[in-house]
VEXDREN-2710 file (C-alpha; in Angstrom, 1 decimal):
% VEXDREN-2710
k/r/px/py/pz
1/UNK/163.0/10.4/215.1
2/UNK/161.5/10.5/211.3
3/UNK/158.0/10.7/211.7
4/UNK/157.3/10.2/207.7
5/UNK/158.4/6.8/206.6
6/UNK/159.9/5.6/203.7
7/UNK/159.7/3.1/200.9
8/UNK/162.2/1.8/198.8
9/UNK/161.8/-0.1/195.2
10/UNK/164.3/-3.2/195.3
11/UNK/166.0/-3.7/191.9
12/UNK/169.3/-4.4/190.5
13/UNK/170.9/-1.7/191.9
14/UNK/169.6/-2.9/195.6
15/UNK/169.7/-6.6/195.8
16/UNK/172.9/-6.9/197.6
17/UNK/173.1/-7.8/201.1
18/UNK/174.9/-4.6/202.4
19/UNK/173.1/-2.4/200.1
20/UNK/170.2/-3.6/201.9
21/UNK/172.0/-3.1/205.7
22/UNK/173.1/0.8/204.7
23/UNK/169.5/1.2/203.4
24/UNK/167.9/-0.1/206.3
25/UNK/170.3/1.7/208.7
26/UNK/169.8/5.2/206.8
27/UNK/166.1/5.3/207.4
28/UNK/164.5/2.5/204.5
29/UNK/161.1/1.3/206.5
30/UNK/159.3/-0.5/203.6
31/UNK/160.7/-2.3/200.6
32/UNK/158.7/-2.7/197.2
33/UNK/158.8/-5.7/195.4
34/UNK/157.8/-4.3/191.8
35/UNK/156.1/-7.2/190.0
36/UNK/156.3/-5.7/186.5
37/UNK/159.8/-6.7/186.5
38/UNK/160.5/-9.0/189.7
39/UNK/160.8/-12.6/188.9
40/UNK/159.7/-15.4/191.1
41/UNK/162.5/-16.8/192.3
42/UNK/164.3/-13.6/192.7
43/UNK/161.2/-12.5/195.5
44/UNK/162.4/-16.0/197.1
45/UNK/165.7/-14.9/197.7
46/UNK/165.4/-11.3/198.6
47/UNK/162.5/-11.5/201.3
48/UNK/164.3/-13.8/203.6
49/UNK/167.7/-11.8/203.0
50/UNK/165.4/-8.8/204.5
51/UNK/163.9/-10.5/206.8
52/UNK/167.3/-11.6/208.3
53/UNK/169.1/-8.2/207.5
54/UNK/166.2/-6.3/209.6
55/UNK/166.6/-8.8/212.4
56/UNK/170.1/-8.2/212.8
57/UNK/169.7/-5.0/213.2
58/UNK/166.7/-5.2/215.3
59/UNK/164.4/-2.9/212.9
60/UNK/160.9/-3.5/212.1
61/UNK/161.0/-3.7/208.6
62/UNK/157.8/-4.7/206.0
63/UNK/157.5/-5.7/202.3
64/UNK/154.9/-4.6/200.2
65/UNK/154.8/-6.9/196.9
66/UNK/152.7/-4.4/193.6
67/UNK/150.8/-6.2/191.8
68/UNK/151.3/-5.5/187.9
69/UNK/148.1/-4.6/187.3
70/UNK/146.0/-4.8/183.9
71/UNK/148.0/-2.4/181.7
72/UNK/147.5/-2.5/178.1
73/UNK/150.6/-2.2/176.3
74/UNK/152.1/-2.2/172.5
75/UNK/153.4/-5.4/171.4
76/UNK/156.8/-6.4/170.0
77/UNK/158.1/-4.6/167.4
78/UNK/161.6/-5.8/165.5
79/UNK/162.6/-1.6/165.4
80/UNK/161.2/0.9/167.0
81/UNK/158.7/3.4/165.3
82/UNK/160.4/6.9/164.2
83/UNK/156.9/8.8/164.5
84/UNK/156.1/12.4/163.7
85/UNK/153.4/14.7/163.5
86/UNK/151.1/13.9/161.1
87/UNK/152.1/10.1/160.7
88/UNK/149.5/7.5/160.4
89/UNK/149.7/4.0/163.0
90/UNK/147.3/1.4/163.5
91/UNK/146.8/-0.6/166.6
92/UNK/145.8/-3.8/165.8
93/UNK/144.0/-6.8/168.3
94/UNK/143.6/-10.1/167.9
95/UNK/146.3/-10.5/165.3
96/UNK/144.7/-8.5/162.9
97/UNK/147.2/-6.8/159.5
98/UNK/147.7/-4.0/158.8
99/UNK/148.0/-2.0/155.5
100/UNK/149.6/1.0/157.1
101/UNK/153.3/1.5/157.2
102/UNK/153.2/2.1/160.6
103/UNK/151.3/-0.4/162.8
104/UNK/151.2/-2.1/166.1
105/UNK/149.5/-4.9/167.7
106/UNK/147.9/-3.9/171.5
107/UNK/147.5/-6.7/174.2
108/UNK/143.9/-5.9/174.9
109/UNK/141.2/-7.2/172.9
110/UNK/138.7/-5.2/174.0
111/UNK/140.6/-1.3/173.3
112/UNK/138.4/-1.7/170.0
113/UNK/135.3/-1.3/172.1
114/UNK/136.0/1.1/174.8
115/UNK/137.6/3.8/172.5
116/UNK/135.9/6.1/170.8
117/UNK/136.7/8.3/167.3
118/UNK/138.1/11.6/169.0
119/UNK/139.6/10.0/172.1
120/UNK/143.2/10.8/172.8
121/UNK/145.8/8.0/173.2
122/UNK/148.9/8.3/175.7
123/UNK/151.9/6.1/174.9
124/UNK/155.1/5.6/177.1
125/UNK/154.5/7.9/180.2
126/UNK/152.8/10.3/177.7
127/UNK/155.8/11.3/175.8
128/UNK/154.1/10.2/172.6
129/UNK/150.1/11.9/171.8
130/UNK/147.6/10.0/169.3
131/UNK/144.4/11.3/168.0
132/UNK/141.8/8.2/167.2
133/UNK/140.6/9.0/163.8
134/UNK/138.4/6.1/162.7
135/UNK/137.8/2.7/164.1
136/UNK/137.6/-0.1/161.8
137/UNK/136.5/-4.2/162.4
138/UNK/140.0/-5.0/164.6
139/UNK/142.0/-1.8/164.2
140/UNK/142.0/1.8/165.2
141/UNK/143.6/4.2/163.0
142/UNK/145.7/7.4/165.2
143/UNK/146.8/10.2/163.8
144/UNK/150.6/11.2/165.4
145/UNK/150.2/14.8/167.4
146/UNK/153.7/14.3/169.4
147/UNK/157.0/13.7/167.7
148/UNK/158.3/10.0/169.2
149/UNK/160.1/6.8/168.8
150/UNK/157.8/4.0/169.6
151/UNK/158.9/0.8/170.9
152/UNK/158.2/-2.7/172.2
153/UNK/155.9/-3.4/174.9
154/UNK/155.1/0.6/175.8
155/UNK/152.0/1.5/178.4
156/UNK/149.4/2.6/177.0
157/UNK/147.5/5.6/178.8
158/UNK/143.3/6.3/177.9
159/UNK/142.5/9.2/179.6
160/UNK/138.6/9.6/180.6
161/UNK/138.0/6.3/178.8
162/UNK/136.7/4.1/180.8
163/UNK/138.1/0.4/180.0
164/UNK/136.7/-3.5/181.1
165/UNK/139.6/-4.8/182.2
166/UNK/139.5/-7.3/184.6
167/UNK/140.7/-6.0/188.3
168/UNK/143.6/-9.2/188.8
169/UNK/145.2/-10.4/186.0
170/UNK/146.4/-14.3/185.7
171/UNK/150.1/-12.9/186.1
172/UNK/148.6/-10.7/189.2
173/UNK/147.0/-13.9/190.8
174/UNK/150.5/-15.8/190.6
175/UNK/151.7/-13.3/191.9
176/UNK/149.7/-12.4/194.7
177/UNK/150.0/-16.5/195.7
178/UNK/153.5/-15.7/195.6
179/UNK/153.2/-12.7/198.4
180/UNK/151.1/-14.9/200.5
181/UNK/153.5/-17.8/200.1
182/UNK/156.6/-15.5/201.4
183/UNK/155.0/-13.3/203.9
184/UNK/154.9/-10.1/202.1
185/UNK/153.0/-7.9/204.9
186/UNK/150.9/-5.2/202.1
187/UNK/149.7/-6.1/199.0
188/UNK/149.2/-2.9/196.5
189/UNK/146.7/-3.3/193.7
190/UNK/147.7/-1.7/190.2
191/UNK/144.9/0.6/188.3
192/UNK/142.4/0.1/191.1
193/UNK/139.3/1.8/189.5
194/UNK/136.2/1.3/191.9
195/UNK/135.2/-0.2/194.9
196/UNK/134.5/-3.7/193.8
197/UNK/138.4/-4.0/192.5
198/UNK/140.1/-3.8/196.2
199/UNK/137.5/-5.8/197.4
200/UNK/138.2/-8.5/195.2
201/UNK/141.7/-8.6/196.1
202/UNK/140.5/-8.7/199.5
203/UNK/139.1/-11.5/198.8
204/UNK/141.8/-13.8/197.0
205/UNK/143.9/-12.9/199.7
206/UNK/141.8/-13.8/202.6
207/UNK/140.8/-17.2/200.4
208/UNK/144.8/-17.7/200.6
209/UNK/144.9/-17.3/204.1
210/UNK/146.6/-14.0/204.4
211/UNK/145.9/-10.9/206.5
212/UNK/148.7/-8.7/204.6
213/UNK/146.7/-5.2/204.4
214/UNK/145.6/-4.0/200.7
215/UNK/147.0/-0.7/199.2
216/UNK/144.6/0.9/196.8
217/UNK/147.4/2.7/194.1
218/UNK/145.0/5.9/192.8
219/UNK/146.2/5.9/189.0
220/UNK/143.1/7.3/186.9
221/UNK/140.8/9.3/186.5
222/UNK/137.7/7.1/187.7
223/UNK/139.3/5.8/191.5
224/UNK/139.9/9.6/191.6
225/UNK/135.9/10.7/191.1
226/UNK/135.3/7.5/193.6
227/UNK/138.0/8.2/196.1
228/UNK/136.0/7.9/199.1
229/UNK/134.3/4.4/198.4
230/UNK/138.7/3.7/197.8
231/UNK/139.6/4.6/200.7
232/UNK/137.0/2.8/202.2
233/UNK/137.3/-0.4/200.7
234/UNK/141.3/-0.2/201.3
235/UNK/144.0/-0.6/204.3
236/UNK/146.3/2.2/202.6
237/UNK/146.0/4.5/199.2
238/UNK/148.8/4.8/197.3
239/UNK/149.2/8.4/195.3
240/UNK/150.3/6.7/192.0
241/UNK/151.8/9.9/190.4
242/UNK/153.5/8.9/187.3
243/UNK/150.0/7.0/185.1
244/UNK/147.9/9.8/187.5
245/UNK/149.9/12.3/186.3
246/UNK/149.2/11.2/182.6
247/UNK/145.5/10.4/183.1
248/UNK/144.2/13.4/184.9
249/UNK/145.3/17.5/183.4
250/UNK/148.9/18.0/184.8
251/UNK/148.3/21.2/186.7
252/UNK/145.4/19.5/188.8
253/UNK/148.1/16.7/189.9
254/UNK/149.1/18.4/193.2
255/UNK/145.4/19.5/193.9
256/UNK/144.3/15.9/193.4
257/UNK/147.3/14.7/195.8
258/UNK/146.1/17.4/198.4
259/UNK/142.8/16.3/198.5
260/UNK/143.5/12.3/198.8
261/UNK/145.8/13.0/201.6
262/UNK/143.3/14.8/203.2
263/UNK/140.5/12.5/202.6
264/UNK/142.9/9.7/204.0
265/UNK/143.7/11.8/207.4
266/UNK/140.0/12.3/207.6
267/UNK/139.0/8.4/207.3
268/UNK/141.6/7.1/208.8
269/UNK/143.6/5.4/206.0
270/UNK/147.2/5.6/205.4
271/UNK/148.3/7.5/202.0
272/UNK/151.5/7.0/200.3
273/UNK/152.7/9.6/197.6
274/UNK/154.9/8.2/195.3
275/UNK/156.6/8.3/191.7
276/UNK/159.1/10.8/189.9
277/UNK/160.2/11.9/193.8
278/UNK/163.9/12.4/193.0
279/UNK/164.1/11.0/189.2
280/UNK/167.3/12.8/188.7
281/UNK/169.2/10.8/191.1
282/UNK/168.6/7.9/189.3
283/UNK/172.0/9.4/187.4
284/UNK/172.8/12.2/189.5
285/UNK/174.2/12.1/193.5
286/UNK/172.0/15.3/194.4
287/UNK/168.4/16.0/193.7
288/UNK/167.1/18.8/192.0
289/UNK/165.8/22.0/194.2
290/UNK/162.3/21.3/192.3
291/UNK/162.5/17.8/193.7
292/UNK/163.4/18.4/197.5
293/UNK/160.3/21.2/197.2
294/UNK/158.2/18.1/195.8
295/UNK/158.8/16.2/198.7
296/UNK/158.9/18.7/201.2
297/UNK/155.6/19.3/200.1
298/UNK/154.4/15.6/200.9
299/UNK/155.9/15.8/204.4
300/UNK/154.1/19.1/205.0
301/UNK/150.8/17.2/204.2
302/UNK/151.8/14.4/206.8
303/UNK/152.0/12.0/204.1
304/UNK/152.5/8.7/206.2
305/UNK/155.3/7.4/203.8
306/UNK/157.1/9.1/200.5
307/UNK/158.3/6.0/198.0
308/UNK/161.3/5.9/195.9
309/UNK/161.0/3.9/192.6
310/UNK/163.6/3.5/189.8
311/UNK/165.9/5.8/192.1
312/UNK/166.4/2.9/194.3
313/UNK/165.7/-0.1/192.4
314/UNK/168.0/0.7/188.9
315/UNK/169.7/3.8/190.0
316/UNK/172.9/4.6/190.7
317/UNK/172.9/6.1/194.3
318/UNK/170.1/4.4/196.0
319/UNK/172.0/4.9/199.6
320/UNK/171.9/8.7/198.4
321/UNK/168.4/8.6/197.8
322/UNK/167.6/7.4/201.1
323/UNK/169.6/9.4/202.9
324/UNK/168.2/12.7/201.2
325/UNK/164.3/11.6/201.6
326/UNK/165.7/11.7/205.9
327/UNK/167.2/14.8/205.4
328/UNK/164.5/16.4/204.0
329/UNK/161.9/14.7/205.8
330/UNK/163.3/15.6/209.4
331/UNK/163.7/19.3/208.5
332/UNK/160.1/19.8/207.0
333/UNK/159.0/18.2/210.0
334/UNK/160.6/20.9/212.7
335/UNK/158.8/23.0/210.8
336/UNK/155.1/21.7/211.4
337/UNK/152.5/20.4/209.4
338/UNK/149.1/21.1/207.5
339/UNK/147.3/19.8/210.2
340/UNK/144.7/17.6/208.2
341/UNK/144.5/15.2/211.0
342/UNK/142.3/17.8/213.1
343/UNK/139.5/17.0/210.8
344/UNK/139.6/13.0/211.6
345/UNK/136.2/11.2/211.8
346/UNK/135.4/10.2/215.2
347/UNK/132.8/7.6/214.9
348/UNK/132.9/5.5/217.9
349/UNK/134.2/6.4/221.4
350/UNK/137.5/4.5/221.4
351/UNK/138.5/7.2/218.5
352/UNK/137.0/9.9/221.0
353/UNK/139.5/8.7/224.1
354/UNK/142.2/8.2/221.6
355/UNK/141.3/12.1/220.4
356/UNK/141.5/13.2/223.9
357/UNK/145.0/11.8/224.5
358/UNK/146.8/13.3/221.6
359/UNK/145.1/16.5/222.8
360/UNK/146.7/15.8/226.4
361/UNK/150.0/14.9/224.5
362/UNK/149.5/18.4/222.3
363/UNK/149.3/20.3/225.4
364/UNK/152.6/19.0/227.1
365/UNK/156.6/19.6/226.8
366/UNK/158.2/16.7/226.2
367/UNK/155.3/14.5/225.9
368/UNK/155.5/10.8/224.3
369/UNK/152.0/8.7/223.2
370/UNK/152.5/5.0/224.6
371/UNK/149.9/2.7/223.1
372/UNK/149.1/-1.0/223.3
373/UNK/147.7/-3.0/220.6
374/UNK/147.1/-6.3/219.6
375/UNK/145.9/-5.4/215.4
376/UNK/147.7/-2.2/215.3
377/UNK/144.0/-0.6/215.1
378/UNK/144.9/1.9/218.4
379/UNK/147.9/2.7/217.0
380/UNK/146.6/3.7/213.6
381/UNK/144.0/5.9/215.5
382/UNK/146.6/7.9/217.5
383/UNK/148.6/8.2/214.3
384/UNK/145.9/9.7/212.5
385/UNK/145.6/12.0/214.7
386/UNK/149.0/13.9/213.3
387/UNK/150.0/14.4/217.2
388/UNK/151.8/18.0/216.8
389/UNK/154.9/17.3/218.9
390/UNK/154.4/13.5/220.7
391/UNK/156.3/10.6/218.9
392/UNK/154.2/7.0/219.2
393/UNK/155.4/4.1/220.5
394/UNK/153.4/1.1/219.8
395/UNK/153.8/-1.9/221.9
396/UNK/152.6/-5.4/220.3
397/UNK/153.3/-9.0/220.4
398/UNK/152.6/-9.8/217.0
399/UNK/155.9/-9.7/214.5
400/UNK/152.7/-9.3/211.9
401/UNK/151.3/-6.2/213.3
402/UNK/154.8/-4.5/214.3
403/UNK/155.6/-4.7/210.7
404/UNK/152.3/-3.2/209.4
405/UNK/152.4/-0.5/211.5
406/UNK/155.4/0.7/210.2
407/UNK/153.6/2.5/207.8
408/UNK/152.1/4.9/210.0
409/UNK/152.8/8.3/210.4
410/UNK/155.3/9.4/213.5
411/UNK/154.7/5.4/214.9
412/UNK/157.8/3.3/216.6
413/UNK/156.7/-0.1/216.4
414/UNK/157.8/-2.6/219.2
415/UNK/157.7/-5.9/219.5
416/UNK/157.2/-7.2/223.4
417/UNK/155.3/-10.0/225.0
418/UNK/152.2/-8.9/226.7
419/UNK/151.8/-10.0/230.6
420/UNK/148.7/-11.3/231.9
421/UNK/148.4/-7.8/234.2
422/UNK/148.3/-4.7/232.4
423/UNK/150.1/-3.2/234.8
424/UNK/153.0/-5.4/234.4
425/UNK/153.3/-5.3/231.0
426/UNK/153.1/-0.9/231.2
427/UNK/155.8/-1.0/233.3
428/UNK/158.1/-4.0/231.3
429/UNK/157.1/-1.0/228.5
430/UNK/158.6/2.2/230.2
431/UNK/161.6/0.2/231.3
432/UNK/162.1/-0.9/228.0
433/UNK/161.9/2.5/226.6
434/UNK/164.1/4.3/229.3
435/UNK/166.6/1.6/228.6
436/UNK/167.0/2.0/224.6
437/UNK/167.1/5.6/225.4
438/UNK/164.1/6.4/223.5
439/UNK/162.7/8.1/227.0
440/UNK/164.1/11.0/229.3
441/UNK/164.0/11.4/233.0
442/UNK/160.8/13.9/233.4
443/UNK/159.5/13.0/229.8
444/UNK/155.5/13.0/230.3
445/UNK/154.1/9.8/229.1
446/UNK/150.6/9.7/228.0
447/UNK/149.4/5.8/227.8
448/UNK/146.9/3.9/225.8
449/UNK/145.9/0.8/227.8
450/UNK/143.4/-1.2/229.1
451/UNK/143.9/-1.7/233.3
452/UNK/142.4/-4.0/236.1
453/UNK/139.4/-2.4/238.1
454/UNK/137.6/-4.3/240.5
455/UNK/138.7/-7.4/238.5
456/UNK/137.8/-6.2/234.8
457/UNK/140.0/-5.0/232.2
458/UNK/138.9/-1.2/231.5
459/UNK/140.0/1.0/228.6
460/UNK/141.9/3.9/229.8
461/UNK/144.4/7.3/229.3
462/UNK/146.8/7.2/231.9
463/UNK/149.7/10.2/232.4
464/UNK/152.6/9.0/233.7
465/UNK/156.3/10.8/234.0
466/UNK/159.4/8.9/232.7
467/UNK/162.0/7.8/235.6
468/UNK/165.5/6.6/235.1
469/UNK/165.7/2.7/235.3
470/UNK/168.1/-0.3/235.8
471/UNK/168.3/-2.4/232.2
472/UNK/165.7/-4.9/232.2
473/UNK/163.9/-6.5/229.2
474/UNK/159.7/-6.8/228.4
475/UNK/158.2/-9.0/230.2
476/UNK/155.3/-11.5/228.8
477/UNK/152.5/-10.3/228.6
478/UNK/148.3/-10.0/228.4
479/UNK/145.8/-11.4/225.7
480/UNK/143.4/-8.8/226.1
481/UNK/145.5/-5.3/225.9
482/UNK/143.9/-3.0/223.8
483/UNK/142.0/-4.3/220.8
END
């Protein structure tokens, strides 16, 4: 099995029904609902056509809905700008004119004060480069450095400027309502900056009654100098490539991805690297060699999950694109790993006994890590972890968690009711498991569980070997299994 997951942008090019099954069936774990271009009623109908999809198939699958965020972008424009070096454009706020030939009004009031003369200004991904020459009452004159054709509505990209925007947007609010309404089961927050930003989404969801778990996307330069207190405040981090790439010196971009990943492993956050994985298939049926290194290169850092963006959600082989993230995933992963997880925090002692099982489960052949877990929170220790060789089963009985644990690293979720003995539900567990073939005859199971002894429920490792067995199904199951 795939131990690095995968996440898929939904689009035009993915809506269908049995685009959806072969996506599913190829290796898709997560699907993205992009809200810079997803309508309402469009998430209406596509998240119960996934949810129904996945349970005819019988595959844990989650939806993460990401947010818009606060961009600031270029207005409308009736033509685009032909723009060359040396040309003269104004940005404009509050529906200030504009003597200039070329000129532009900005959706952010407030670009006037966070600028500064000197400052360089990114447009459209960076293809176009603006000096700021002067600053004037409701206008900021740029001089053109990059040949370009501006248009309507284009991002606009401050690097090292530090801007006021608010963390959640009105749009963003709606839109989060709209997650929580559905289901979605992670919630990613665009242009996260500091600390206080996640945890205000935190707490809008939480006030709606949610407990989907809160991405933090890294996309500039300040959540990059705060990363830790990020990956504190947040579920998962999300290695936002395409505005990070833009906002931070291009050649530090895969140092910066290296040391998030690691910081991740070591705090015990999932960390998703996305953007720009395999652009060219948006067109093409093959990726470049430069893109199956790029994501080779993720895998090899144990990435827990590697997202797919316009290849998948407006491209033309989206089924492709799945299918080569698996191939290349499954190979890189034969060949080992960097091995960040060894530097994991272990701050209490369930993290310690959790430690010492993946090191039982590193020192055996054919060795599987069976866990138990109520709020996925075992689970994600063992996963973090980076077990060299043992794939992870993770037994629950809540739909919510089996879906949120999709996300981690090397982690088969399975949904089961728990049995008011322990032991009971262990065995219901290793039946279940030789019966969908997932376990061999002589297989060494190491298990996370809790157990009766001398009437109370104790935390404990147990190593078991797997046995052939008759087909049965789970049995129900205990309220007080592990966490």
């Amino acid at each position: 099995m795939r131990k690095t997951k995968i996440i898929c942008t939904l689009g035009p090019a993915t809506e269908k029904s049995e685009t959806l099954r072969q996506m599913m069936r190829e290796g898709a774990d997560i699907f993205r609902l992009n809200m810079s271009h997803a309508r309402h009623d469009w998430v209406r109908e596509i998240v119960p056509r996934l949810r129904r999809i996945a349970g005819e198939i019988s595959r844990p699958v989650a939806i993460l809905l990401d947010t818009q965020g606060p961009a600031i972008r270029t207005g409308e424009l009736k033509t685009e700008l032909a723009l060359k070096p040396g040309d003269i454009i104004e940005f404009t706020v509050r529906g200030a004119k504009s003597e200039e030939k070329y000129s532009v009004d900005v959706n952010y009031d407030g670009l006037i004060n966070d600028i500064s003369v000197g400052d360089t200004v990114l447009v459209d991904n960076g293809v176009m480069r603006l000096l700021v020459m002067e600053k004037k009452r409701n206008r900021i004159r740029c001089k053109v450095l990059t040949q370009g054709a501006l248009g309507s509505r284009r991002h606009i990209n401050l690097p090292g400027v530090r801007v006021n925007l608010p963390p959640l947007t009105k749009k963003d609010m709606e839109d989060v309502a709209l997650g929580v309404d559905v289901g979605v089961d992670f919630i990613a927050l665009s242009f996260a900056r500091q600390k206080s930003d996640v945890e205000e989404l935190r707490r809008v969801v939480t006030k709606l009654g949610s407990a989907a778990q809160i991405i933090a996307k890294i996309e500039d330069q300040s959540a990059v100098r705060q990363i830790d207190d990020m990956i504190d405040a947040a579920d998962a981090v999300m290695i936002a490539r395409g505005d990070l790439g833009i906002e931070c010196p291009m050649e530090e971009l895969p140092i910066i991805q290296r040391r998030i990943v690691q910081r991740c492993l070591r705090m015990g956050k999932q960390v998703i690297v996305a953007t720009h994985m395999l652009e060219s298939m948006i067109e093409k049926p093959v990726p470049t060699r430069a893109e199956v290194t790029d994501v080779a290169n993720a895998v090899f850092e144990q990435a827990d999950a590697i997202m797919l963006s316009g290849e998948t959600s407006v491209g033309r082989y989206p089924v492709e694109c799945v299918k080569a993230f698996d191939r290349i995933a499954r190979r890189i992963e034969r060949s080992g790993g960097a091995g960040y997880g060894a530097n994991a925090l272990l701050e209490d002692d369930r993290q310690k006994m959790v430690a010492s099982a993946v090191v039982l489960a590193n020192s055996l052949e054919h060795a599987k890590l069976i866990v138990f877990t109520h709020h996925g929170t075992m689970a994600r220790h063992v996963s973090n972890m980076r077990p060299e060789r043992a794939h992870i089963f993770a037994f629950t009985s809540s739909e919510r968690v089996c879906r949120q644990i999709v996300l981690c690293w090397g982690t088969h979720p399975i949904l089961i009711e728990f049995a008011d003995d322990p032991n009971q539900t262990i065995e219901a567990a290793l039946k279940y498991l030789c019966e969908k073939k997932l376990t061999e005859p002589g297989d060494k199971l190491v298990i996370l569980s809790d157990m009766l002894s001398s009437g109370l429920k104790v935390d404990c490792v147990q190593l078991r070997q797997a046995k052939g067995s008759k087909t049965s199904r789970p049995r129900k199951a205990n309220k007080s299994m592990m966490d």
